[in-house]
C-alpha positions in Angstrom: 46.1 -9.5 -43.6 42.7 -10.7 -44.0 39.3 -10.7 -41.5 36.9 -12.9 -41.4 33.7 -12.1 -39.5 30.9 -15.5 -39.4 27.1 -14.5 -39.3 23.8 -16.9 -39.1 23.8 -18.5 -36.1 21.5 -19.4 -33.6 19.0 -21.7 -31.4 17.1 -24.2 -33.8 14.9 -27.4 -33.1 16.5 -30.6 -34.7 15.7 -30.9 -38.0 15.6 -26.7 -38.5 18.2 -25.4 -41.0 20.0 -22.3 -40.8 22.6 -20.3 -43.7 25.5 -19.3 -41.6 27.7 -16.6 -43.5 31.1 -15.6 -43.7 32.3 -12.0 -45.2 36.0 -11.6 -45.7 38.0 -8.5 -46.4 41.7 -7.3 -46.8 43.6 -10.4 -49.3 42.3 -10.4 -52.8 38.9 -13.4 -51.4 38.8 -14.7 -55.1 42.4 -15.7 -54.8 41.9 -18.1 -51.5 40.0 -21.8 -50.6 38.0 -21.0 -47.7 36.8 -23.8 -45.0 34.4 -23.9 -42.2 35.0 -25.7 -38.7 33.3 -26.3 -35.6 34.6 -26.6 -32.2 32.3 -27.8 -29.3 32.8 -27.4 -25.5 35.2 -30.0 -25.0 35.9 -30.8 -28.0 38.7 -30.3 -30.7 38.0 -27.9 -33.5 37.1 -30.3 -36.6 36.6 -29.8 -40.3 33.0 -29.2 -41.5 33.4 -28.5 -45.6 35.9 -26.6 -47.7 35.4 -25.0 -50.9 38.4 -24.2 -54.1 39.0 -20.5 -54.9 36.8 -20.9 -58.1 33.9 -22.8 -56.4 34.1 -25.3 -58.6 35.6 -27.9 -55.9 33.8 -28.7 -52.4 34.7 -31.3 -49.6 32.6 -32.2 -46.6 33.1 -34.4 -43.7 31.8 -37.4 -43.6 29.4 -36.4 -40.5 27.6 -33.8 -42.7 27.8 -34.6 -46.1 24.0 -34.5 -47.4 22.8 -32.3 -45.3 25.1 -29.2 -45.5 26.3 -27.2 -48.5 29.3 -24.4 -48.7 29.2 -22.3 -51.8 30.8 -18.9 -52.5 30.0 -15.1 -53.6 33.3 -13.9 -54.6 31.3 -10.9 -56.1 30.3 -10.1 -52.7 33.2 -11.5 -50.5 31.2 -14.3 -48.6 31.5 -17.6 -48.3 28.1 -19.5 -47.1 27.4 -22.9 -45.0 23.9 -23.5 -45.7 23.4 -26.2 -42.5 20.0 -28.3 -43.3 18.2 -31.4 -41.0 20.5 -30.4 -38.1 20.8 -32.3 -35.0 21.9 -31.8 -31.2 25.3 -33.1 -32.1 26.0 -30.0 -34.4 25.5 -27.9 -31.8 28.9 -25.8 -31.7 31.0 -22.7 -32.2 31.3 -22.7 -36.3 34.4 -20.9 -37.6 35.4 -19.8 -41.1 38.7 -19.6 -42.4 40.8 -18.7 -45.2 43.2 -21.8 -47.0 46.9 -21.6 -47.0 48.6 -24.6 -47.6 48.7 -28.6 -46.5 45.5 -31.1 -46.6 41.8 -29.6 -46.2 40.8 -31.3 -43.6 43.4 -30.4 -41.2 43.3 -26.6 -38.9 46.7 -25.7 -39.5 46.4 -25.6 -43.0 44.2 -22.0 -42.8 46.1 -18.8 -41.5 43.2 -16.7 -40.7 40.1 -17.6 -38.8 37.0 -15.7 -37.6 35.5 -14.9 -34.3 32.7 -17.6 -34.9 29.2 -18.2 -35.0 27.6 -20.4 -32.2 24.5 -22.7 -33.4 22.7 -24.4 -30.9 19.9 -27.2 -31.9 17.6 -28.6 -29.2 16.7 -32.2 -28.7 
């Protein structure tokens, strides 16, 4: 078993930044690819960035890439979005999750999600 419990959040203007977090316990974390999502109200849940156990490896979606960054701790169990020049379209619940097998970009390739963290960003 492993949690996952996302940190960070919040209400920004458009253009504000904000390092969302993601602290993982229980599976070895080193071990593991870890991804972020977002789901808005609505909206399916869709791929935001992944990174490879080592951190040696990233992938972003085309709708962020340039403005966010994921990067790993494995010292400290956490995994980190930092979410720069954001706009009202990011606006969404953003999930973590830990990589088990199948393509990157796709949800049912992660086995164990957190709780979430919503950010918000005003027009």
């Amino acid at each position: 078993q492993v949690q996952l419990v996302e940190s960070g959040g919040g209400l920004v203007q458009a253009g504000g930044s904000l390092r969302l977090s993601c602290a993982a316990s229980g599976r070895t974390f080193s071990s593991y690819a870890m991804g972020w999502f977002r789901q808005a109200p609505g909206k399916e849940r869709e791929f935001v960035a992944a990174i490879s156990w080592s951190g040696a490896a990233t992938y972003y979606a085309d709708s962020v890439k340039g403005r966010f960054t994921i990067s790993r701790d494995n010292a400290k169990n956490t995994v980190y979005l930092q979410v720069n020049s954001l706009k009202p379209e990011d606006t969404a619940v953003y999930y973590c999750a830990s990589y088990y097998s199948g393509s990157y970009y796709n949800t049912d390739a992660y086995d164990y999600w957190g709780q979430g963290t919503q950010v918000t960003v005003s027009s």
